[in-house]
N, C-alpha and C positions, 0 to 999 in steps of 0.2 A: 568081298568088300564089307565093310561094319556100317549099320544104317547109322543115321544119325540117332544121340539118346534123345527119347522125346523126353519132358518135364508130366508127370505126374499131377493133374487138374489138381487134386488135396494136397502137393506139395506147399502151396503158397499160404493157407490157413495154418498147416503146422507152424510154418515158419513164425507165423504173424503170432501163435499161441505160443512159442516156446520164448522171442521175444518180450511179450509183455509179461512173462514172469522172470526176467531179466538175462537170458541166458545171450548168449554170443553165439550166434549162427551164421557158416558162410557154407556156399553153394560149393562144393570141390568136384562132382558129378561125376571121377570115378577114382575110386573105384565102386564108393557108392555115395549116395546123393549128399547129405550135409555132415561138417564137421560143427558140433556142438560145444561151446562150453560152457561150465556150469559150475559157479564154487569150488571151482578148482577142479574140475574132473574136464577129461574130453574124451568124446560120446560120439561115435559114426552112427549117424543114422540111414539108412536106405528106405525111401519113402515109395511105397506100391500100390496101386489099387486094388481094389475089391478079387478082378483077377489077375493079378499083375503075381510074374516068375519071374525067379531071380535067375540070370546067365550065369551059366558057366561058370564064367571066371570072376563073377559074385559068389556063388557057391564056395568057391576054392578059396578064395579068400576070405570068408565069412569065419570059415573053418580053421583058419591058418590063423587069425589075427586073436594075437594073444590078450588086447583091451577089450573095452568096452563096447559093442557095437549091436544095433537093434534094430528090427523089419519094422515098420510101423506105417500103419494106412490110415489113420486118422487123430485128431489132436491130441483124444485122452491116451493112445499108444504111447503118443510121442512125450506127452506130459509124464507120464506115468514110468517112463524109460529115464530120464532125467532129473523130476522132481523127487519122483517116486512115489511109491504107493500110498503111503501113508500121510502124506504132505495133501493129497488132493481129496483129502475123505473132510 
């Protein structure tokens, strides 16, 4: 039987950081945690902690998914995944 997905404690400060630089974020939780958008791109993000593993069939799919997608454990990952690098210097 599949446990239930817990939420990720730094899930909600991403969210709250990739909104106030205007991005579109909703919760989709799987196959991995947020779809982003941003200026016209969209961006799966899978939010983890510190020691947080991706399953299986995040693995498999990680691998498979031909867009845009990115592990990210806290805001500047998440900023830096979307904005991008150079935008936050």
């Amino acid at each position: 039987m599949r446990r239930a997905a817990k939420t990720d404690g730094n899930q909600y400060q991403i969210v709250q950081a990739l909104r106030a630089v205007g991005a579109k974020v909703v919760y989709i939780k799987e196959p991995v945690d947020l779809l982003v958008g941003f200026r016209k791109r969209n961006i799966l993000l899978e939010v983890k902690g510190v020691d947080g593993k991706l399953t299986k069939a995040q693995e498999e799919f990680l691998q498979t998914w031909p867009g845009e997608a990115w592990i990210v454990q806290n805001e500047y990952q998440a900023l830096e995944a979307v904005v991008g690098k150079e935008a936050m210097k």
